[in-house]
C-alpha positions as a LaTeX table, in Angstrom:
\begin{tabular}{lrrr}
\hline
Residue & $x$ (\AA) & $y$ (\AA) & $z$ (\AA) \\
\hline
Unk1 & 175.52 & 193.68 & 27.80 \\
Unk2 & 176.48 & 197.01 & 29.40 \\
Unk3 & 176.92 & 198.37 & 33.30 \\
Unk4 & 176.84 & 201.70 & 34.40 \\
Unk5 & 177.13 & 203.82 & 37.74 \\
Unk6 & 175.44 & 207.12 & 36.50 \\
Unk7 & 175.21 & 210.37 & 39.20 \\
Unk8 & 173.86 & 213.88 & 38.72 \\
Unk9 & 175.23 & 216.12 & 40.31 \\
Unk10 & 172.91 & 219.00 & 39.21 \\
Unk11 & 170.53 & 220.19 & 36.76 \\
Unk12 & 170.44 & 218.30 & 33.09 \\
Unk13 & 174.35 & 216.55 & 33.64 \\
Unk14 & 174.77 & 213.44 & 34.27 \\
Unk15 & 178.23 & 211.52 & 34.46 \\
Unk16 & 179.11 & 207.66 & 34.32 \\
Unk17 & 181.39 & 205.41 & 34.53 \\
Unk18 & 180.57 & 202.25 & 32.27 \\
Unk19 & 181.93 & 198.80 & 31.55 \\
Unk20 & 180.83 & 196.68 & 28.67 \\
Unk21 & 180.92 & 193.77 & 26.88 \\
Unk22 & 178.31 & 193.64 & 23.67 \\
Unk23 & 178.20 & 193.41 & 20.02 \\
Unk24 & 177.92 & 196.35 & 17.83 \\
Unk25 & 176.47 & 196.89 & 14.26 \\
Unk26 & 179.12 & 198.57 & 12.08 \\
Unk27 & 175.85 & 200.20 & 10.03 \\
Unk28 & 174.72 & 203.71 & 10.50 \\
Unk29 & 171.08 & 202.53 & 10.33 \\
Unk30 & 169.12 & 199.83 & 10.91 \\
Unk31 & 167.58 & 197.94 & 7.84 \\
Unk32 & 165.04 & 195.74 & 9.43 \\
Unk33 & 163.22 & 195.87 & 13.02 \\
Unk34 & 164.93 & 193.55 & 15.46 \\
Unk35 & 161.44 & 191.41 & 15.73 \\
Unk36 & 161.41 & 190.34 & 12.05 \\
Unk37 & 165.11 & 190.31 & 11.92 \\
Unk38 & 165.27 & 187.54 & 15.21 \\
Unk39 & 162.49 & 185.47 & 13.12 \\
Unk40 & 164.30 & 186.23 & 9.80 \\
Unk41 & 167.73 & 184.86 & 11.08 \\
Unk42 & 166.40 & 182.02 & 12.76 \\
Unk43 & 163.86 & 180.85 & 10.13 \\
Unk44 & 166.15 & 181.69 & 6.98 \\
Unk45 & 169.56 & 182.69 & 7.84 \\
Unk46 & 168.41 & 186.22 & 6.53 \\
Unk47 & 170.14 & 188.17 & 9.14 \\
Unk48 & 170.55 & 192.19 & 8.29 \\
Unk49 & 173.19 & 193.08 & 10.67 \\
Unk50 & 176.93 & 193.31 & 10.52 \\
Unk51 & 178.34 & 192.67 & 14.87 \\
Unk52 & 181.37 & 192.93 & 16.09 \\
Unk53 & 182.11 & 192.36 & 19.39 \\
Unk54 & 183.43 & 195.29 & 21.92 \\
Unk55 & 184.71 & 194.70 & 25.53 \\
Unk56 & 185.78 & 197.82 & 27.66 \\
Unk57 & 185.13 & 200.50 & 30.06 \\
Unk58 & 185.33 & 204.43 & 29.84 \\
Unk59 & 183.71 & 207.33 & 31.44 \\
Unk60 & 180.95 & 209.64 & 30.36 \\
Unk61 & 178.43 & 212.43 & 30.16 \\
Unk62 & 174.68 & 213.01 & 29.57 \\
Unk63 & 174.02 & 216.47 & 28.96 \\
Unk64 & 171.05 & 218.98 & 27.11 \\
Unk65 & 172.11 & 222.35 & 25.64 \\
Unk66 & 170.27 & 224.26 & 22.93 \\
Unk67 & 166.62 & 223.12 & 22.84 \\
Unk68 & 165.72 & 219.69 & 23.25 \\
Unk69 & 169.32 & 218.14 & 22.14 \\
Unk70 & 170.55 & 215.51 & 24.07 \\
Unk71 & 174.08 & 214.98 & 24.21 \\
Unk72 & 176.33 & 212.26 & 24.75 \\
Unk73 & 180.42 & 212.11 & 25.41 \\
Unk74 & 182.37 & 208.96 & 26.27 \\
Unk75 & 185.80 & 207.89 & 26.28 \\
Unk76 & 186.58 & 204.27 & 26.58 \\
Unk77 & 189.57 & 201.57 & 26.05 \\
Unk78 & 187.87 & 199.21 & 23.94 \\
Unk79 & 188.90 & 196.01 & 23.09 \\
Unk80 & 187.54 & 194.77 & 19.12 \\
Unk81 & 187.30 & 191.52 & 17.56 \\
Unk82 & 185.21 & 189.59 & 14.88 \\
Unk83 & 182.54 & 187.19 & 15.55 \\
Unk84 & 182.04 & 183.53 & 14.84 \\
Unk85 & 178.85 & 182.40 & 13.87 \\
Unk86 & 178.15 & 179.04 & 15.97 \\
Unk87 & 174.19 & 178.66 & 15.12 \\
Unk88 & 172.53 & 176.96 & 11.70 \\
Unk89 & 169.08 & 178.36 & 10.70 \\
Unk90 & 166.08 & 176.33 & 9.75 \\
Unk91 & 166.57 & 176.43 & 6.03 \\
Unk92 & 170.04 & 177.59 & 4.29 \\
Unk93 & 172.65 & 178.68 & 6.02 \\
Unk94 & 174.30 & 182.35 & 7.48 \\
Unk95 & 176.14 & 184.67 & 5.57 \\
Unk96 & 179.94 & 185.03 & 6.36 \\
Unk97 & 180.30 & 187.61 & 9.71 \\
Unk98 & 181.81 & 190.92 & 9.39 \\
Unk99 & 185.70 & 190.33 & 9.47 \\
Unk100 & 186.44 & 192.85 & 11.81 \\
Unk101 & 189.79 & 193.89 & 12.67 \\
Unk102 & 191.43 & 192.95 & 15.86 \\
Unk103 & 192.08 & 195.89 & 17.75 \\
Unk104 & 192.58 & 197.39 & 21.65 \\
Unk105 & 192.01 & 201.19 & 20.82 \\
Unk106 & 191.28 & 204.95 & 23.19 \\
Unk107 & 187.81 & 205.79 & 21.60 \\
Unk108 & 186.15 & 209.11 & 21.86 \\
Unk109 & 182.68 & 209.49 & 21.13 \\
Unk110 & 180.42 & 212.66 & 21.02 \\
Unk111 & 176.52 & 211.48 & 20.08 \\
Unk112 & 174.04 & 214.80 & 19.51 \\
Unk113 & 169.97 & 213.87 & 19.51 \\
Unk114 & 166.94 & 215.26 & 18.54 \\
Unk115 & 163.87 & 213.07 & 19.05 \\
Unk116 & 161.20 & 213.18 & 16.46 \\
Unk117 & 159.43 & 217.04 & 17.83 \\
Unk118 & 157.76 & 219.80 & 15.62 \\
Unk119 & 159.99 & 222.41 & 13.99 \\
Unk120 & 159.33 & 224.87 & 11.74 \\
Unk121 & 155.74 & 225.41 & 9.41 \\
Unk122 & 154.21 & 221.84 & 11.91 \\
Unk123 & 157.48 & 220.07 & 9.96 \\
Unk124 & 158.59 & 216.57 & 12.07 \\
Unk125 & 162.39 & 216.68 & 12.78 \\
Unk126 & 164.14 & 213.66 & 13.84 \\
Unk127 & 168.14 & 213.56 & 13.92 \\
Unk128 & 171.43 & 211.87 & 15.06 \\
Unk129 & 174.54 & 212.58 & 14.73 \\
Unk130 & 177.74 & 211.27 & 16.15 \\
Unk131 & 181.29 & 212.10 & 15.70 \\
Unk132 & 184.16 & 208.99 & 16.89 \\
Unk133 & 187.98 & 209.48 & 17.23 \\
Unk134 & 190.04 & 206.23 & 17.47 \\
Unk135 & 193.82 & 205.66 & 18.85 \\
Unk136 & 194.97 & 201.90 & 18.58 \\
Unk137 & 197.01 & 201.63 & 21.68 \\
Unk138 & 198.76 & 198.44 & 19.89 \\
Unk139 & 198.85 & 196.93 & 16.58 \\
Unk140 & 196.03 & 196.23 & 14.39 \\
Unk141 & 195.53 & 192.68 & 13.34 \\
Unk142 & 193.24 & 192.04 & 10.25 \\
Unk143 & 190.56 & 189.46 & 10.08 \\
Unk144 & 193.64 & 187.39 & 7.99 \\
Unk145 & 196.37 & 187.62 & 10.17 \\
Unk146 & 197.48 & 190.30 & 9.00 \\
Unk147 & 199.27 & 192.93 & 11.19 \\
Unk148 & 198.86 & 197.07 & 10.63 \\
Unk149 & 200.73 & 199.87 & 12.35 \\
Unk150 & 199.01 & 202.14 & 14.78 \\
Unk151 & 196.34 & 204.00 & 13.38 \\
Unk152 & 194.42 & 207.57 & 14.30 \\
Unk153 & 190.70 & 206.90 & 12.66 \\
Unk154 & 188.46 & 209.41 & 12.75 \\
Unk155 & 184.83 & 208.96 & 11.99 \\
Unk156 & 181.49 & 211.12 & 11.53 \\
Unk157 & 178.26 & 210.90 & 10.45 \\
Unk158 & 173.99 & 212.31 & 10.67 \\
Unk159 & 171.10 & 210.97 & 10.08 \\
Unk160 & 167.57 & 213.50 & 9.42 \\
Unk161 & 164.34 & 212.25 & 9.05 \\
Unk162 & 161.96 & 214.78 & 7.69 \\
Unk163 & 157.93 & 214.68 & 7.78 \\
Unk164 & 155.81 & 217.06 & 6.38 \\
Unk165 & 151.80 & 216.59 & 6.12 \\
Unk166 & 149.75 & 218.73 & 3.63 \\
Unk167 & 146.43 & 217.63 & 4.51 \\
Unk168 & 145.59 & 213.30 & 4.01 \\
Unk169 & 149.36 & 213.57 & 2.18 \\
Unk170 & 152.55 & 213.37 & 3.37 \\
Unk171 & 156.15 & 214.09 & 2.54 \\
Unk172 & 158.98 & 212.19 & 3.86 \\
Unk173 & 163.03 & 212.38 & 3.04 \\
Unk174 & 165.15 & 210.33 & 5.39 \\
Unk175 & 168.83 & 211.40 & 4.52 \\
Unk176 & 171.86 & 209.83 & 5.69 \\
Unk177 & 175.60 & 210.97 & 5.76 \\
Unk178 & 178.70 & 209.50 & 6.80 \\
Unk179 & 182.61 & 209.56 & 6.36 \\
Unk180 & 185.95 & 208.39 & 7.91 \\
Unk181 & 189.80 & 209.18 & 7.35 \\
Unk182 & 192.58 & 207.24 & 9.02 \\
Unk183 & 196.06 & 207.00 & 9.36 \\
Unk184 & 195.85 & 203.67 & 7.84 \\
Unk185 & 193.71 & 201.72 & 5.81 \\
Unk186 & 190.44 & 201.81 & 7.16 \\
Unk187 & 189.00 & 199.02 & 9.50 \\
Unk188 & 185.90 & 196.93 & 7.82 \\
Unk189 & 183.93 & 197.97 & 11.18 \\
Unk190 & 184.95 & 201.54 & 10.21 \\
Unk191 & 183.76 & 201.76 & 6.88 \\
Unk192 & 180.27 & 203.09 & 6.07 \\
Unk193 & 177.63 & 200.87 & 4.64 \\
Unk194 & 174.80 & 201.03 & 2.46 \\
Unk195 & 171.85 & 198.56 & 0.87 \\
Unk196 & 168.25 & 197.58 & 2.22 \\
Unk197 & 165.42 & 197.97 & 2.54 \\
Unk198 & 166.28 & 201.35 & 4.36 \\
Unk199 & 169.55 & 202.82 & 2.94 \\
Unk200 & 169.50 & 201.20 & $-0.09$ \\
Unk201 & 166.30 & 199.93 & $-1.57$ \\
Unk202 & 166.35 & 197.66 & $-4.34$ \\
Unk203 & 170.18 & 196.61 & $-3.61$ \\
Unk204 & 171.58 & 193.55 & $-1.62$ \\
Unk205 & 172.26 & 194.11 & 2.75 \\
Unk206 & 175.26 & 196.12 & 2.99 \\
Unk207 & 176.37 & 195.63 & $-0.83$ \\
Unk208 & 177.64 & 199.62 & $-1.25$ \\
Unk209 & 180.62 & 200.06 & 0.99 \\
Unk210 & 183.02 & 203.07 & 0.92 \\
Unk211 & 184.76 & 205.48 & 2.87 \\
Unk212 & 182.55 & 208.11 & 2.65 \\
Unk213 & 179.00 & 208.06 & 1.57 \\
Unk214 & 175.35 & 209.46 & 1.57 \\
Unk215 & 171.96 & 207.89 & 1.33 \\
Unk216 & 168.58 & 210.21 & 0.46 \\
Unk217 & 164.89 & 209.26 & 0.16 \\
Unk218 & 162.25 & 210.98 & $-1.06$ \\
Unk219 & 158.92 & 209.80 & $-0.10$ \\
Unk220 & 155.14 & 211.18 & $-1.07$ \\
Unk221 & 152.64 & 209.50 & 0.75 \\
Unk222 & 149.29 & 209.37 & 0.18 \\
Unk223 & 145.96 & 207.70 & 1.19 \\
Unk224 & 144.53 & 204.71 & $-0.62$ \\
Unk225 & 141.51 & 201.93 & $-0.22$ \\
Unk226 & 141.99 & 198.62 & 2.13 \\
Unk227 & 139.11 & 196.38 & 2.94 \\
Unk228 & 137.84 & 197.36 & 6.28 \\
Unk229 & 136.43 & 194.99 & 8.82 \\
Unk230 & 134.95 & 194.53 & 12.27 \\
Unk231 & 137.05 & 193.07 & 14.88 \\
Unk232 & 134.01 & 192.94 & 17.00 \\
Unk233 & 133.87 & 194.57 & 20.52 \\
Unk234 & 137.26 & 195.73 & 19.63 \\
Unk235 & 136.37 & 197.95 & 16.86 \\
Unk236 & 136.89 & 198.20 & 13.30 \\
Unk237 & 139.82 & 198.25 & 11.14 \\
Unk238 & 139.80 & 201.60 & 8.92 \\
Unk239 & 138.80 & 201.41 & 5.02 \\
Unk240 & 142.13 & 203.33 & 3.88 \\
Unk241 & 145.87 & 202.44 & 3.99 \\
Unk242 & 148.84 & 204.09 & 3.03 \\
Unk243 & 150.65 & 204.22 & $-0.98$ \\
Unk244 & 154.01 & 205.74 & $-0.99$ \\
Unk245 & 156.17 & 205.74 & $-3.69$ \\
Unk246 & 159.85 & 207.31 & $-3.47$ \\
Unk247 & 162.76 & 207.64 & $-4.87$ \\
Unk248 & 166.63 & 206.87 & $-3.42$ \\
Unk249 & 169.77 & 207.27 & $-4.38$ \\
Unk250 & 172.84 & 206.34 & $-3.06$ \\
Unk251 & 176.67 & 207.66 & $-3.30$ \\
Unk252 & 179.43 & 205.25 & $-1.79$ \\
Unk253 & 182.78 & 206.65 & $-2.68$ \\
Unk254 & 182.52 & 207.96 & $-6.59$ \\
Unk255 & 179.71 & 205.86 & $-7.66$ \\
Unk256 & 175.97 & 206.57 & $-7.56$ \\
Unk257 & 173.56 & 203.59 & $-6.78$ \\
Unk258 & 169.79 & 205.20 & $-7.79$ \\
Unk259 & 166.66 & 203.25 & $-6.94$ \\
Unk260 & 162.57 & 203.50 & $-7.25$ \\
Unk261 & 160.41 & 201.59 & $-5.29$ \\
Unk262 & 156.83 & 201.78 & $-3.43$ \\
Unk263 & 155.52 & 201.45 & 0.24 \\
Unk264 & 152.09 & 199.62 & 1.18 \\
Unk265 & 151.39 & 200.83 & 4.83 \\
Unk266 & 148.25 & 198.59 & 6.48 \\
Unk267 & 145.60 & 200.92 & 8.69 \\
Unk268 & 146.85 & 201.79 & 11.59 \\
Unk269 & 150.43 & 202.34 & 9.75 \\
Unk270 & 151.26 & 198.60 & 11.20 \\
Unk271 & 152.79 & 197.08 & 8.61 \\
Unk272 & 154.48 & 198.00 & 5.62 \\
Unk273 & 154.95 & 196.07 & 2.72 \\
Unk274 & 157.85 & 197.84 & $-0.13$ \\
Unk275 & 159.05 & 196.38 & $-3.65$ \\
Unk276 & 161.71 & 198.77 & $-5.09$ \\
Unk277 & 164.49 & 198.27 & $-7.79$ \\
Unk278 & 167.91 & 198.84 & $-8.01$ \\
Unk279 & 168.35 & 200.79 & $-11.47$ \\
Unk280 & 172.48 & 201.58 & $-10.76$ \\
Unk281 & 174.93 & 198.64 & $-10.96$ \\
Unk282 & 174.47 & 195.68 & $-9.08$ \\
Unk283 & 170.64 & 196.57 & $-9.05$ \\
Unk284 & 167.88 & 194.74 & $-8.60$ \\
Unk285 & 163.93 & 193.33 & $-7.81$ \\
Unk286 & 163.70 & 193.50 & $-3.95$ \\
Unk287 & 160.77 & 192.69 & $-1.79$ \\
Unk288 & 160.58 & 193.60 & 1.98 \\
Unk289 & 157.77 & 193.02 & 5.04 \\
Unk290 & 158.58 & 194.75 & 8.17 \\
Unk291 & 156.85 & 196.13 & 11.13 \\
Unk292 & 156.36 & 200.32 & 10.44 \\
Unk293 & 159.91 & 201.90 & 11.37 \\
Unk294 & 157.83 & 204.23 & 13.98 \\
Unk295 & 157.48 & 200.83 & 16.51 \\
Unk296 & 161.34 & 199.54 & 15.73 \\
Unk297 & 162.39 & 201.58 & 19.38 \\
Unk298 & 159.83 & 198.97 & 21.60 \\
Unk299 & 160.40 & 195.62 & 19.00 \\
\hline
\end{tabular}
């Protein structure tokens, strides 16, 4: 959980000053909605997300500049360790937590927006961005014991989603980027991660780590048959869904991690059902249910 005392004093600024104590996911994206991934967890020990926990406090600014960008700066002492899981799912058991690094460091964070809005030719453009700077103000500590020197870690990275229509089709590329260079060798909560159902189709949760990275998708999306059916005074379900095959490939450090795979999206773009495989090393069959990424904000 997080407090904050925001004021603005005029126009589109806003300052704060912030305390917080929370867990944070060392991915660049989200692989699963949080709804399926709660039921996922608990039911199956299937839990897509990589915490670590973060206490501090800091200062910061909420500003808009150059269209409808939203900007974000902070600087906080924060305070990092790794988690311990102390819960047993239904069937099987939980994967081993993310062994982050024990750390107190000065962060500096500068977080650019642009919420899914026409652009150019009626083309959707959705991105994030966010650029970190990291001082340890003591020691590092690994998840083994071990102790590091002082590091300076610096960290960037953008996501762009892209949607295009041409008629009852549609074209979609979702493209991530990241990178980070330190001082020292790089902390596991620092590192970028790829594989899932989003980043990585068709390759195991967070299996393609490096220090740098990208992640592109090309999706074609077009309409196809579904059994329609009344749901009485409430309507009617529609007679068409959604196919959409794509293609993704992924580069972690100097290796390439390619995939194919295809989207089932239920009328009223609900649901989606994918199957995709891995065809780069470590590849493979992967199957994946989710709610549509477009309702992951209020799930």
């Amino acid at each position: 959980m997080s407090g904050a005392l925001t004021w603005e004093p005029a126009g589109s600024l806003g300052l704060r000053l912030f305390g917080l104590s929370d867990f944070r996911d060392a991915g660049d994206v989200p692989e699963r909605s949080g709804v399926v991934n709660t039921l996922a967890a608990q039911e199956f020990g299937s839990d897509y997300t990589d915490y670590y926990r973060v206490r501090g406090g800091g200062v910061g600014a909420d500003f808009s500049v150059l269209g409808n960008l939203r900007w974000q700066l902070d600087a906080a002492v924060e305070q990092q360790h790794w988690l311990v899981v102390n819960a047993q799912p239904v069937v099987g058991t939980f994967e081993p937590t993310l062994p982050a690094s024990i750390r107190r460091v000065l962060a500096t964070t500068l977080r650019v927006d642009r919420p899914p809005s026409l652009s150019f030719f009626g083309t959707e453009v959705a991105v994030h961005g966010e650029i970190r700077g990291l001082w340890d103000l003591r020691p590092t500590v690994a998840a083994n014991g071990a102790a590091m020197d002082k590091a300076t870690t610096g960290r960037a990275s953008i996501q762009v989603d892209i949607e295009r229509p041409f008629g009852a089709y549609r074209f979609v590329s979702q493209t991530v980027v990241a990178d980070v260079v330190s001082t020292e060798p790089v902390a596991p909560q620092d590192l970028v991660y790829f594989g899932g159902p989003v980043s990585g189709p068709g390759y195991d949760y967070h299996s393609l780590q490096a220090r740098a990275g990208a992640s592109q998708r090309l999706e074609w999306q077009v309409p196809m048959p579904f059994p329609g059916f009344s749901l009485g005074r409430f309507g009617r379900v529609p007679n068409s869904g959604t196919f959409a095959p794509y293609v993704n490939a992924v580069v972690a450090g100097s290796r390439a991690y390619p995939s194919v795979g295809a989207g089932f999206l239920t009328p009223f773009n609900l649901l989606r059902f994918d199957v995709a495989r891995g065809v780069g090393r470590g590849g493979r069959w992967t199957f994946n249910v989710d709610v549509n990424r477009e309702f992951w904000r209020i799930l």
